[in-house]
Every structure is written in C-alpha cells, then in structure tokens.
MIFI-752924 format. One record per residue: x, y, z of N, C-alpha, C, O in turn; chain; residue in three letters. Coordinates in nm, 4 decimals, m for minus. Each point is the difference from the previous one (the first is absolute). Last residue first. Layout:
! residues N
<vodo <X; Y; Z>; <X; Y; Z>; <X; Y; Z>; <X; Y; Z>; 'A'; 'ALA'>,
...
! end
This chain:
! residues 120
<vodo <2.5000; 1.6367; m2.7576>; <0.0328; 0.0299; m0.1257>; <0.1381; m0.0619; m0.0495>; <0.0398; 0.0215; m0.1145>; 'A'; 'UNK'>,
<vodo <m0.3640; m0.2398; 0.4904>; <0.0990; 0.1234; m0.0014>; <0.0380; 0.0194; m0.1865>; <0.0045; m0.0894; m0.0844>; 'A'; 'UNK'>,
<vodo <m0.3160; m0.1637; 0.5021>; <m0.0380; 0.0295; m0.1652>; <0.1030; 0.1210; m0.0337>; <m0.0323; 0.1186; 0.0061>; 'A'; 'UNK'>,
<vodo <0.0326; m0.5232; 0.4182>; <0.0093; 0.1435; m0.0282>; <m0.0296; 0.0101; m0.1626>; <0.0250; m0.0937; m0.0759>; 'A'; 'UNK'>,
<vodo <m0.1889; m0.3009; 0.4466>; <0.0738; 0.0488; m0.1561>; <m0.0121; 0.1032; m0.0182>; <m0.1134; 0.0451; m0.0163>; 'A'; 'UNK'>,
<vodo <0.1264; m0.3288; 0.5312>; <m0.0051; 0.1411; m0.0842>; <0.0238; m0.0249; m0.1395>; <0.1139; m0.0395; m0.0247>; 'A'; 'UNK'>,
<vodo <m0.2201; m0.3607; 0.3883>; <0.1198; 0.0658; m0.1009>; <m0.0690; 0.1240; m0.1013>; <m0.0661; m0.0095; m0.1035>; 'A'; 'UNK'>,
<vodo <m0.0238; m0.3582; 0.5796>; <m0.0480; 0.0656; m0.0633>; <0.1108; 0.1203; m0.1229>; <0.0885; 0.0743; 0.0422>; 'A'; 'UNK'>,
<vodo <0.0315; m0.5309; 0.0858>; <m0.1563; 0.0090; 0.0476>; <m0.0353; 0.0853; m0.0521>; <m0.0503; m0.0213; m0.1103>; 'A'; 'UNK'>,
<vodo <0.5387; m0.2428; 0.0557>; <m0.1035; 0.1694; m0.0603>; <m0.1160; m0.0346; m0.0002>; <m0.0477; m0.0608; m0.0958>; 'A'; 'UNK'>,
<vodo <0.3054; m0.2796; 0.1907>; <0.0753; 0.1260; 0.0660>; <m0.0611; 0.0891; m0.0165>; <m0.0020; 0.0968; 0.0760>; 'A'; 'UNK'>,
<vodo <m0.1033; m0.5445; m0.2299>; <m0.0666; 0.0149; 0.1376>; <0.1096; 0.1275; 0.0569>; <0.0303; 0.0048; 0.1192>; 'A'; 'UNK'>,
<vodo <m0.0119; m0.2157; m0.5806>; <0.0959; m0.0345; 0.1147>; <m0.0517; 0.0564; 0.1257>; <0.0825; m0.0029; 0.0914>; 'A'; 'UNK'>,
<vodo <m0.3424; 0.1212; m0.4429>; <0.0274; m0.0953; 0.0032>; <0.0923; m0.1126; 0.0533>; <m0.0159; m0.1218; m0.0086>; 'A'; 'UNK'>,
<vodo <0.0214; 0.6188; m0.0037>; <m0.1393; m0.0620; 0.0528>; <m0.0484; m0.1135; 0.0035>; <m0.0923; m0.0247; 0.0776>; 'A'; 'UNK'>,
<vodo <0.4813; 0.2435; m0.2913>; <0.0053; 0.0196; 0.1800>; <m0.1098; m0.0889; 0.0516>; <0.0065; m0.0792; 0.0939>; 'A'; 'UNK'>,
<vodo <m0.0038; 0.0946; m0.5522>; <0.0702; m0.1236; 0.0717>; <0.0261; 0.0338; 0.1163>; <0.0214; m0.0885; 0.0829>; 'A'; 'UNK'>,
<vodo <m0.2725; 0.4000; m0.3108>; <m0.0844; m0.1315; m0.0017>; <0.1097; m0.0954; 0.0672>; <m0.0418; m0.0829; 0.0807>; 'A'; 'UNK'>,
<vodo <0.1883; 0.4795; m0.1302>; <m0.0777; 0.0392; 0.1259>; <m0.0656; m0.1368; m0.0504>; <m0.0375; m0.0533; 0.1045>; 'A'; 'UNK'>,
<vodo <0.3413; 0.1409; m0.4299>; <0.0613; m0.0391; 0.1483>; <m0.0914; m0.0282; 0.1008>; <0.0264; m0.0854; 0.0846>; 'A'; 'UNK'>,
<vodo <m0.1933; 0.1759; m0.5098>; <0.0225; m0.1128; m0.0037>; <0.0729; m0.0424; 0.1601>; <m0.0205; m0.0978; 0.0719>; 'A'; 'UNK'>,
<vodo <m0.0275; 0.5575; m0.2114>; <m0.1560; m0.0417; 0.0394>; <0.0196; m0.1562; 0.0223>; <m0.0658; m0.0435; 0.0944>; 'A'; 'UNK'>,
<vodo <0.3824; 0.3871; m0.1915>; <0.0564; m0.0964; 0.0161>; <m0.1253; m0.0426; 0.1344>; <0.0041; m0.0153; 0.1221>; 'A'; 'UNK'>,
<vodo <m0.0535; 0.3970; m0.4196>; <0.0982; m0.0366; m0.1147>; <m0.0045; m0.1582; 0.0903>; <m0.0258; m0.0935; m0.0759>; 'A'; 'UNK'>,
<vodo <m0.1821; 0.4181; 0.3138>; <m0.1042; m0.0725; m0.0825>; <0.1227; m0.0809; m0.0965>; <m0.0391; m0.1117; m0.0340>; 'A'; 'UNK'>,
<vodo <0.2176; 0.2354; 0.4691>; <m0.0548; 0.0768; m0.0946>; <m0.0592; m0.0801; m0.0835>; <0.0343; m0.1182; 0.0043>; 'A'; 'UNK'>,
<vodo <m0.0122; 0.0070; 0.5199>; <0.0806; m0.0529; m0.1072>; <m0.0912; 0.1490; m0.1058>; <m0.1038; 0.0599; 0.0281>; 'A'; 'UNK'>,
<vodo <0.1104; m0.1941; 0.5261>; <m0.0439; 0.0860; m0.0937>; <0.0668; m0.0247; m0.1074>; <0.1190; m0.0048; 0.0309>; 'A'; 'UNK'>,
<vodo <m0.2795; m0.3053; 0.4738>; <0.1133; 0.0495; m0.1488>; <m0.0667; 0.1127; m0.0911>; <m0.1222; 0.0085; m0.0122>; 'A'; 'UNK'>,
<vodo <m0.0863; m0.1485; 0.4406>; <0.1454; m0.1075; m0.0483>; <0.1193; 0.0738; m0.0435>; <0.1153; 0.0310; 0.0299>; 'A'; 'UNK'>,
<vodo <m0.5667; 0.1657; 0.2217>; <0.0430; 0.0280; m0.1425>; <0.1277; m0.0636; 0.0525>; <0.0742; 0.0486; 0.0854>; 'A'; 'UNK'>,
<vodo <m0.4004; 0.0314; 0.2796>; <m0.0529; m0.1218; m0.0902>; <0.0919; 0.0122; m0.1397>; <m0.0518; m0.0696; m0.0874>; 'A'; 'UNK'>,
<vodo <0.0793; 0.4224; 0.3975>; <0.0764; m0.1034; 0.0625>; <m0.0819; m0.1132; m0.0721>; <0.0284; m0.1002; 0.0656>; 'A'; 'UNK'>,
<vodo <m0.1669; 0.5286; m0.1901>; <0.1109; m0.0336; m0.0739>; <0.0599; m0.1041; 0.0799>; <0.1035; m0.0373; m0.0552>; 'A'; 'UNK'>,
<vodo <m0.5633; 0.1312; 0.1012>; <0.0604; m0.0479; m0.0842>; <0.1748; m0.0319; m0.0332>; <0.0548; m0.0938; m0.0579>; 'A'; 'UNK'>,
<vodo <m0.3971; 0.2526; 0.4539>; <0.1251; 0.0344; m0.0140>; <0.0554; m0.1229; m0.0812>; <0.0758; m0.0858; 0.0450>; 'A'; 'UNK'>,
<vodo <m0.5453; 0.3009; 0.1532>; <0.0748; m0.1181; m0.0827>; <0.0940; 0.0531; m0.0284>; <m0.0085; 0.1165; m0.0389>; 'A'; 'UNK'>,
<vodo <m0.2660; 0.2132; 0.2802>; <m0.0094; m0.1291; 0.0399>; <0.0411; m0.1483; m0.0467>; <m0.0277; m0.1039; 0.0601>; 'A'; 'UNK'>,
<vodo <0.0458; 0.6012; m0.2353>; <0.0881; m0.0574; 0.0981>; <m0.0457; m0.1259; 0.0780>; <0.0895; m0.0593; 0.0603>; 'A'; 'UNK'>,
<vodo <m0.3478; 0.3236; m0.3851>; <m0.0069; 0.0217; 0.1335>; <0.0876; m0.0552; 0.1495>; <m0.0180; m0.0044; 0.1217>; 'A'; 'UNK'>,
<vodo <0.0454; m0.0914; m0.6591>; <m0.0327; 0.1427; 0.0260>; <m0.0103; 0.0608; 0.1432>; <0.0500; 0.1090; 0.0278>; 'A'; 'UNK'>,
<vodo <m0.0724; m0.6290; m0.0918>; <0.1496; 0.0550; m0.0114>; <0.0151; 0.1737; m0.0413>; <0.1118; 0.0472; 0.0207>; 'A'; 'UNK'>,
<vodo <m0.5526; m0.2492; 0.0177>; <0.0973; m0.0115; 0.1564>; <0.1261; 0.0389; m0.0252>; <0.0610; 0.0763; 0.0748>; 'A'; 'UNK'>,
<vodo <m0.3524; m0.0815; m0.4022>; <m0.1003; 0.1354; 0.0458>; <0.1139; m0.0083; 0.1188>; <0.0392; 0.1009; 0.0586>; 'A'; 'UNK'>,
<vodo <0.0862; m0.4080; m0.4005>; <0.0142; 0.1348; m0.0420>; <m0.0393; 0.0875; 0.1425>; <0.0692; 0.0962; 0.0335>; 'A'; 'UNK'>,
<vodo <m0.2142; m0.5020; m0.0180>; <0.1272; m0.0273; 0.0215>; <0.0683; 0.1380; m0.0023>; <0.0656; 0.0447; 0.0941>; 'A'; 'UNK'>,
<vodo <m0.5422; m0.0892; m0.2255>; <0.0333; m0.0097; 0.1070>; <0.1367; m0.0043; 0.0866>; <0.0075; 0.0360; 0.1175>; 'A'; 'UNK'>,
<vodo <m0.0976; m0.0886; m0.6034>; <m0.0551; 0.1693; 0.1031>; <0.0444; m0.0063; 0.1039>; <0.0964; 0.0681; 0.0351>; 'A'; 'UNK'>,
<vodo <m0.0568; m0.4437; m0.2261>; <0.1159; 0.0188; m0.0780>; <m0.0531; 0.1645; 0.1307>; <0.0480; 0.0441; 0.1044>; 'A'; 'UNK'>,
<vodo <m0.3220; m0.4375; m0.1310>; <0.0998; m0.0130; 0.0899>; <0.0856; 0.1747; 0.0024>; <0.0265; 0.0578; 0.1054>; 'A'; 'UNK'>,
<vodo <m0.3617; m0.2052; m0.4454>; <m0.0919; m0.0011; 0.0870>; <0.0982; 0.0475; 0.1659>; <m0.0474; 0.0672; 0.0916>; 'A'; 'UNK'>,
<vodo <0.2339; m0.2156; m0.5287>; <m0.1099; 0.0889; m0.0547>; <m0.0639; 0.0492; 0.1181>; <m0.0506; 0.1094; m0.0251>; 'A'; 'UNK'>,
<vodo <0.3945; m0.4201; 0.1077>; <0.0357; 0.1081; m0.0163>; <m0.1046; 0.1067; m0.0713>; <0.0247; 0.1204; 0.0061>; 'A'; 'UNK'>,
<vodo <m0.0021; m0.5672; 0.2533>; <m0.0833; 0.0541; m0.0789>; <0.0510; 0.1143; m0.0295>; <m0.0633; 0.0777; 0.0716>; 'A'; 'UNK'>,
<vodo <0.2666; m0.4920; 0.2699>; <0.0432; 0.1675; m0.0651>; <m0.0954; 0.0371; m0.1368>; <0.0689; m0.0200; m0.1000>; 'A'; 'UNK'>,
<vodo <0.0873; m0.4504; 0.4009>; <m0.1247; 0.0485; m0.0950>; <m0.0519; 0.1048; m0.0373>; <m0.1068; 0.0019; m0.0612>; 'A'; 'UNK'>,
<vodo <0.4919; m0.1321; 0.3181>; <m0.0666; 0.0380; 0.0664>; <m0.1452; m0.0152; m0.0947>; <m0.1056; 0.0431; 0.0465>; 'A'; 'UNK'>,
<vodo <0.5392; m0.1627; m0.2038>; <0.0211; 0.1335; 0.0624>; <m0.1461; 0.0263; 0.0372>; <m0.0424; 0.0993; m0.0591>; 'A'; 'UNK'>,
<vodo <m0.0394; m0.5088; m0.0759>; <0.1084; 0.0590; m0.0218>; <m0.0021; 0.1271; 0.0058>; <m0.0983; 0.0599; m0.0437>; 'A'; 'UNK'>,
<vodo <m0.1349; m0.5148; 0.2216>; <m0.0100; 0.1851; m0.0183>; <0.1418; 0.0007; m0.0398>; <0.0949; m0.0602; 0.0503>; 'A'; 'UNK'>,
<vodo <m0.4324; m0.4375; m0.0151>; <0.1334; 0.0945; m0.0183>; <0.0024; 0.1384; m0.0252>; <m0.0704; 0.0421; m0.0918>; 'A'; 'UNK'>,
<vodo <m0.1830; m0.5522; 0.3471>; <m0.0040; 0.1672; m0.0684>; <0.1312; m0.0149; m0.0171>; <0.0876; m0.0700; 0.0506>; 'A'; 'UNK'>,
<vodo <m0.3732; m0.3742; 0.1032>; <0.1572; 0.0604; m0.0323>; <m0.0269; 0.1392; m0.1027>; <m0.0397; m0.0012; m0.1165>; 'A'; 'UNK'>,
<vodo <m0.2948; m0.3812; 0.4613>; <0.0364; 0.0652; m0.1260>; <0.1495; 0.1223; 0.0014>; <0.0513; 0.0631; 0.0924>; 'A'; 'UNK'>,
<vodo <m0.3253; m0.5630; 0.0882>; <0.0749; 0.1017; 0.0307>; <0.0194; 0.0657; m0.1202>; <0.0182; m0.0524; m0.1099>; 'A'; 'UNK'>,
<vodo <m0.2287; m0.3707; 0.1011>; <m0.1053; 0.1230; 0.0532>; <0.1131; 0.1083; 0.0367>; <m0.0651; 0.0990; 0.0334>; 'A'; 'UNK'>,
<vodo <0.1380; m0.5456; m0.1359>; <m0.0653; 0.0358; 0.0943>; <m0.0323; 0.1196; 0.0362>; <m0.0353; 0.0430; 0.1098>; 'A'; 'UNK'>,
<vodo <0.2338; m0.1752; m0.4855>; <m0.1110; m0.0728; m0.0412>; <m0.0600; m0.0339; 0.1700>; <m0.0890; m0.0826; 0.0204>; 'A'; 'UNK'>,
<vodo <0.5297; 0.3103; m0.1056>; <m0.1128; 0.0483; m0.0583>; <m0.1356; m0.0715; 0.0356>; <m0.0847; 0.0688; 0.0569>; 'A'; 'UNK'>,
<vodo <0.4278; m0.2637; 0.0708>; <m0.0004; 0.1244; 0.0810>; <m0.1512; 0.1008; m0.0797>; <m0.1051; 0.0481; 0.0423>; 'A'; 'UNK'>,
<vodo <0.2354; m0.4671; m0.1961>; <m0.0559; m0.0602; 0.1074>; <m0.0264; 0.1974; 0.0936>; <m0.0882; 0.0410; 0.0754>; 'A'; 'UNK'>,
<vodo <0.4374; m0.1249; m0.4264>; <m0.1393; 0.0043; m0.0336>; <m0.0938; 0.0103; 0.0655>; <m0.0809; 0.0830; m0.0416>; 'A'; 'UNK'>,
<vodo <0.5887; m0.0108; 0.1802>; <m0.0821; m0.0962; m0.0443>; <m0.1206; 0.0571; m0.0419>; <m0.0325; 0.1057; 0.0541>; 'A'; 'UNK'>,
<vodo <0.4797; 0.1872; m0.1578>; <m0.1611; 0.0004; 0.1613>; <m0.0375; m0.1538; m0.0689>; <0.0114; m0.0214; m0.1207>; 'A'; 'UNK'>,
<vodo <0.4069; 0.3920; m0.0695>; <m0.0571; m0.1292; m0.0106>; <m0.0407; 0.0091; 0.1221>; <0.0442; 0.0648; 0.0949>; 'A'; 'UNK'>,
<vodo <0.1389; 0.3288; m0.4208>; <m0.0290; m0.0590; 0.1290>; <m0.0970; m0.0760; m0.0098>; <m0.1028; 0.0208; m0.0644>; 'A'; 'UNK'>,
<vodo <0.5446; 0.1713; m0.1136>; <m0.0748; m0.0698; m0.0578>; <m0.1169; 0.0025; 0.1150>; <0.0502; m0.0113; 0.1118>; 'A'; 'UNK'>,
<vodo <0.3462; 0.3599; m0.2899>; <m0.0424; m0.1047; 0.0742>; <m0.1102; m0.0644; m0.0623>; <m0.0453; 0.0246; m0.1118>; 'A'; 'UNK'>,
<vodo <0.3246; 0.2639; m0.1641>; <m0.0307; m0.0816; m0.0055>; <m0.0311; m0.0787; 0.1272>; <0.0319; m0.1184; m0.0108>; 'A'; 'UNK'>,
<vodo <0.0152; 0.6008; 0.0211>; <m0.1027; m0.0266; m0.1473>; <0.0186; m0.1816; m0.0191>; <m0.0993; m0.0420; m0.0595>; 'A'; 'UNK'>,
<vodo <0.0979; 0.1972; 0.5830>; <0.1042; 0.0181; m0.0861>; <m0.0893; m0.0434; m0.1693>; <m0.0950; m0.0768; m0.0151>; 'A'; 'UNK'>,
<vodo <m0.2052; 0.2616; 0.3717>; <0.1080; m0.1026; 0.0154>; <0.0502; 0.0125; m0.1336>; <m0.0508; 0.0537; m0.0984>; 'A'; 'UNK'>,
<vodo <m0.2342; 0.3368; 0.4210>; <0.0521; m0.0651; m0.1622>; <0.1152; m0.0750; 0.0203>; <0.1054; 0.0387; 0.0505>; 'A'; 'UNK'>,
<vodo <m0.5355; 0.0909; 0.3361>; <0.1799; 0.0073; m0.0029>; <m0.0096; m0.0521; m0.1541>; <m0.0844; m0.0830; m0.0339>; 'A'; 'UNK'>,
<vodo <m0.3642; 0.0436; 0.2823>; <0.0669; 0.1554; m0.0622>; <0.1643; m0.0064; m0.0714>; <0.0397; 0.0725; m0.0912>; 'A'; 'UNK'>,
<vodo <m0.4841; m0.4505; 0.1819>; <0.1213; 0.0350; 0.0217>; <0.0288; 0.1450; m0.0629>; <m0.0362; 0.0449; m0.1087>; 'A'; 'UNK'>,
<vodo <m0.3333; m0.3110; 0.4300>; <0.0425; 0.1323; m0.0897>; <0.1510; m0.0402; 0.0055>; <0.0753; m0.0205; 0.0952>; 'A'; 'UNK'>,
<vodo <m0.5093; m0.3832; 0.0728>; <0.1998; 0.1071; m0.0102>; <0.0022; 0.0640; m0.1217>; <m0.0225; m0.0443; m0.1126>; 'A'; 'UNK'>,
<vodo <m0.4434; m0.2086; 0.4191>; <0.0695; 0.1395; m0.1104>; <0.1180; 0.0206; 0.0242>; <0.0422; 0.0763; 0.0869>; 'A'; 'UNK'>,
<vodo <m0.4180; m0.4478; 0.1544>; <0.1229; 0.0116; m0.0402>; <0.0275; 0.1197; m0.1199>; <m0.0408; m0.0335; m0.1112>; 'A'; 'UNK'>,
<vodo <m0.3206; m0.2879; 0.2249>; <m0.0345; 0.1721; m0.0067>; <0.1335; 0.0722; 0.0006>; <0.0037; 0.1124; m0.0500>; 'A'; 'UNK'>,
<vodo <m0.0505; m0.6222; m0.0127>; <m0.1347; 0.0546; 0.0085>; <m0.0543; 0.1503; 0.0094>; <m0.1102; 0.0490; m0.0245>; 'A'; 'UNK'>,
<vodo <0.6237; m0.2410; 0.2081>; <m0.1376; m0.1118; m0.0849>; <m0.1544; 0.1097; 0.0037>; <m0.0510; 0.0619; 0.0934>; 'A'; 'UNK'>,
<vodo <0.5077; 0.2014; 0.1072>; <m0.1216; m0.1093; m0.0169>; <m0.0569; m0.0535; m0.0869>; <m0.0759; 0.0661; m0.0708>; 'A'; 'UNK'>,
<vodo <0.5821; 0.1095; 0.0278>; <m0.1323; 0.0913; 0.0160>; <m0.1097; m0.1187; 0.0446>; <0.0082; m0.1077; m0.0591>; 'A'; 'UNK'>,
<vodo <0.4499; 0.0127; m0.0696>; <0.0143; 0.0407; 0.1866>; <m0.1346; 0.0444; m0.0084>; <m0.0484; 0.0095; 0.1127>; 'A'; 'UNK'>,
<vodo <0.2391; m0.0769; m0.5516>; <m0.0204; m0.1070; 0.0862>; <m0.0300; m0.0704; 0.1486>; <m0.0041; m0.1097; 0.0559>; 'A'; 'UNK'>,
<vodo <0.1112; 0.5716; m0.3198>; <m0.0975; m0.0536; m0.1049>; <m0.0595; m0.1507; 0.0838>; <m0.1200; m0.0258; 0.0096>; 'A'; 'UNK'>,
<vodo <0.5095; 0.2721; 0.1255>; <m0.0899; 0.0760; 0.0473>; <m0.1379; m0.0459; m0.0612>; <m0.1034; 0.0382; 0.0548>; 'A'; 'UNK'>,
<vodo <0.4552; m0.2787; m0.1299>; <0.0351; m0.0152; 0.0759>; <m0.1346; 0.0777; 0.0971>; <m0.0569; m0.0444; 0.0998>; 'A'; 'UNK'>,
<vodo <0.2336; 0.1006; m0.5545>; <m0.1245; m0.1015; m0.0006>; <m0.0357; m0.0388; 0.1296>; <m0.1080; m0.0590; 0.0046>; 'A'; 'UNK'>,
<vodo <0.4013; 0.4281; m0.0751>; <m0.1083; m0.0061; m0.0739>; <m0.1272; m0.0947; 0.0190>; <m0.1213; 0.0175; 0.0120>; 'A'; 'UNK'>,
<vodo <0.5312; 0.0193; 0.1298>; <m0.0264; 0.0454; 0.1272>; <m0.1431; 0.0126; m0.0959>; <m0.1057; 0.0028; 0.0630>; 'A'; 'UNK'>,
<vodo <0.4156; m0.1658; m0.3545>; <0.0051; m0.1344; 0.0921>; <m0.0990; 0.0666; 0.1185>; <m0.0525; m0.0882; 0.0680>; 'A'; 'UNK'>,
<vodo <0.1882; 0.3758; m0.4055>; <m0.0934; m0.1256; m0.0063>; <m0.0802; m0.0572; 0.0799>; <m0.1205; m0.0148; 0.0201>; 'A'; 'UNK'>,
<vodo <0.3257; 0.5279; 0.0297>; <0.0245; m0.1107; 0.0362>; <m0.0984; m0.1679; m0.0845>; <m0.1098; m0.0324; 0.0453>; 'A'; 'UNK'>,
<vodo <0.0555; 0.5187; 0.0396>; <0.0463; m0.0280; m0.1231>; <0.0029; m0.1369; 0.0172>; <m0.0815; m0.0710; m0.0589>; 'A'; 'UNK'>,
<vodo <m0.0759; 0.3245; 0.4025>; <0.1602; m0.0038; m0.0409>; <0.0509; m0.0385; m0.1132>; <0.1200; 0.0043; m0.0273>; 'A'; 'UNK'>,
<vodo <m0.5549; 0.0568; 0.3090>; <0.0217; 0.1464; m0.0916>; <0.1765; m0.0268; m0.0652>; <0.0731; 0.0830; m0.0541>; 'A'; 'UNK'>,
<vodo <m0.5915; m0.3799; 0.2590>; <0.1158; m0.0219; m0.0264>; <0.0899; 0.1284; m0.1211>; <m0.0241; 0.0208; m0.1189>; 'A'; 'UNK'>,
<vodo <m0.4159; m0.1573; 0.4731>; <0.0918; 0.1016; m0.0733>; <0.0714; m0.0317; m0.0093>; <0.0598; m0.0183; 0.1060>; 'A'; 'UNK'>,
<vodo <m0.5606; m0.2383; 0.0657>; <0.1444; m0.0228; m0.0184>; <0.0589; 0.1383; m0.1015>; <m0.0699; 0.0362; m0.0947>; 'A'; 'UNK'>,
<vodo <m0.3946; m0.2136; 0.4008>; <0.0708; 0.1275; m0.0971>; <0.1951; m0.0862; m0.0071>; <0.0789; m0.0533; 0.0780>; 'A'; 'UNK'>,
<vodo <m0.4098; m0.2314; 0.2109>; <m0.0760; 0.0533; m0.0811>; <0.0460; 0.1237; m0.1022>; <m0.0829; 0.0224; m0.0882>; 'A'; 'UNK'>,
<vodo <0.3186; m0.4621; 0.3055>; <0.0006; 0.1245; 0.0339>; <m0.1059; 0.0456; m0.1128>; <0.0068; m0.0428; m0.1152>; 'A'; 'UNK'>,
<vodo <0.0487; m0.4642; 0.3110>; <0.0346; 0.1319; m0.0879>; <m0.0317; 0.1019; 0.0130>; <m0.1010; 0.0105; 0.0696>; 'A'; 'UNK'>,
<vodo <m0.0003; m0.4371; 0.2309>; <0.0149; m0.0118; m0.1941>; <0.0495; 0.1100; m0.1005>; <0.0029; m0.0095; m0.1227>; 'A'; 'UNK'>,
<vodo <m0.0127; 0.0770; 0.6393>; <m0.1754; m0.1286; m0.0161>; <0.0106; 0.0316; m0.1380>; <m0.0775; 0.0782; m0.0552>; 'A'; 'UNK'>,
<vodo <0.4484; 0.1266; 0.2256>; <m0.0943; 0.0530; m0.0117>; <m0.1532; m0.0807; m0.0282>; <m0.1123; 0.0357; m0.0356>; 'A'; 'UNK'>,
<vodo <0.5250; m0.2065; 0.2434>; <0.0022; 0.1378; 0.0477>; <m0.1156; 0.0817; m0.0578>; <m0.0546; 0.0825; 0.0733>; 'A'; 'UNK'>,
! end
C-alpha cells in the first residue's frame, strides 16, 4: 500500500505496543515516527536492530517540546486575550502539603495536568 512505509509516523496513545508499531510502519531510509503518548513507567519497547541500522529514525516530544523561557509569553499573551482556555487542561489541584499526591496522580496516568496551590 505504501511501496515500504510510510514516511511520518504519530503515535499519541501511550501505548507500547502502538509505539513500536508506529516506529515499524515508517520507511527504510527516511522513515520518522514521533512518539508523543507516555507509556506506562515500566513498558518496555522492543524493535529489531535491523530497524535502526536502516536508517529510520525515532523522535520523542514530550508535552510538545515546550521552551518555556522562550514559549511561556506567548502562552501568557493568548490566555490574556482569551484565546487559550487553560483551565480545561487542569486534572487536579492538590495543596502544596499533598505535592506527593499530584506525583502519583501522575504516575498512574490520572494527573496530566495538576495545580499546586501554595496555601498558608
């Protein structure tokens, strides 16, 4: 269907198995799979050798590759002007006392994005 592979591959599910799947579908020789999605803290992901050593190459972004020195204004200048509507990206809000909760929301893949309030 594609004369050897697909030239861009996205893979956004976390998923392993859709991981290598998107990693193994790219062309010989110019072939690129982005993975975006966070797999579980112990998957594993296994590719023959042979994948590499033809020339396909394998990215990773997390949350997008977000520069916040350079990003951060800009985000500011849209969500001031109503054009980002942050608060539908917020999981969870936890108080700084139960900072440890918002790491295991996040580690169980429940708490993406999690507010720490700084409360007295």
């Amino acid at each position: 269907m594609t004369n050897g592979g697909v030239d861009r591959s996205v893979e956004c599910t976390g998923n392993v198995n859709a991981m290598i799947q998107a990693f193994e579908c790219v062309h010989d020789g110019w072939g690129v799979a982005v993975l975006v999605g966070v797999p579980h803290k112990d998957a594993e992901f296994k590719t023959h050798p042979m994948n590499f050593l033809n020339e396909r190459t394998l990215k990773g972004t997390f949350f997008g590759n977000f520069k916040p020195r350079t990003d951060l204004p800009n985000v500011v200048e849209m969500y001031m002007r109503k054009e980002l509507e942050v608060e539908k990206f917020i999981t969870h809000s936890v108080p700084f006392s139960e900072i440890n909760k918002a790491f295991d929301l996040m580690a169980k893949g429940e708490g993406i994005r999690c507010i720490i309030r700084m409360e007295n």
